[in-house]
N, C-alpha and C positions, 0 to 999 in steps of 0.2 A: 515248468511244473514243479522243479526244484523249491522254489522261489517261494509259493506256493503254501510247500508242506511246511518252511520254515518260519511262517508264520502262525502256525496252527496250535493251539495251546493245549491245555490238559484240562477237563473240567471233572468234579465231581458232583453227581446229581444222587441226594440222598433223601429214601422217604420210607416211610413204615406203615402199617395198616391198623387200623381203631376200629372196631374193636380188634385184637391181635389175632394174625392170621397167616401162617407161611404162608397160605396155598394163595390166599389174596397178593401176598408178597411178590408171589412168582409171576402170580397173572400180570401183578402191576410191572413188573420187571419185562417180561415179554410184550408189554403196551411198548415202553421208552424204546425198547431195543427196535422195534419194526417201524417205529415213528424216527426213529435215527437211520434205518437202512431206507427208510423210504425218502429219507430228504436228501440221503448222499446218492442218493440212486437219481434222484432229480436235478443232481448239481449241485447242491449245497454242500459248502466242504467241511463237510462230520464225518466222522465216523467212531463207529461203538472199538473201545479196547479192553475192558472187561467187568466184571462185575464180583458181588460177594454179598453172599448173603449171610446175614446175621441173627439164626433162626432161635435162640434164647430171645431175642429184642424184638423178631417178627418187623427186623430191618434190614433193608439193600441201600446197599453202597454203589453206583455205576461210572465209572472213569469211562469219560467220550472224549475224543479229540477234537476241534474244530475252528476256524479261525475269528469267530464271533462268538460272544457267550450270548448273544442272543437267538442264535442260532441253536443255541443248546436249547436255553428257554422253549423256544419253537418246538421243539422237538417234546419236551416236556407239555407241552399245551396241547399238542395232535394229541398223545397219550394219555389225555385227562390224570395227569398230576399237578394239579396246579396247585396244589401244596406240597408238592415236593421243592428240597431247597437247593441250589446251584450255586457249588464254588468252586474259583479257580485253584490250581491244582498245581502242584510241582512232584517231581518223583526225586525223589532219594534214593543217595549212591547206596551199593549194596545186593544190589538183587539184580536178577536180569534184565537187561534193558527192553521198553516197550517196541513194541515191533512198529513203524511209521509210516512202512514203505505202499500200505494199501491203503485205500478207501474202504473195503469190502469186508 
């Protein structure tokens, strides 16, 4: 299982709402997130590590882990963001480290 998580990357899945909408924002934000628990919950090795929302921009930021970016994609398509954009991701030193050791 080790083996596993050490394959698992960092992605960042970022999208905003048109016309401008927190509350759209959040909805869409709780789309990706049950569309990421529902795929690691199926096996798919994703899982959600956190979010930020950016409500002057009526934009979200969401950092997911997982060992395929298509995978992520997936996860974006159940959630109907298909114009939301996916990119791989690296963390910088400085802040706390992200937590790896769940799925959940």
């Amino acid at each position: 299982m080790g083996e596993r998580r050490s394959r698992e990357e960092l992605f960042l899945v970022q999208f905003r709402s048109c016309p401008p909408s927190v509350g759209d924002v959040v909805e869409m934000h709780r789309a990706l997130h049950r569309a990421v628990t529902r795929l690691g919950s199926a096996g798919t090795a994703i899982r959600w590590c956190a979010a930020w929302l950016l409500p002057d921009d009526c934009r979200c930021l969401c950092l997911v882990q997982a060992a395929r970016e298509a995978d992520v994609v997936r996860a974006r398509d159940l959630a109907a963001l298909s114009t939301a954009s996916v990119f791989p991701a690296r963390a910088l030193g400085g802040g706390p480290p992200l937590r790896t050791g769940s799925r959940s």
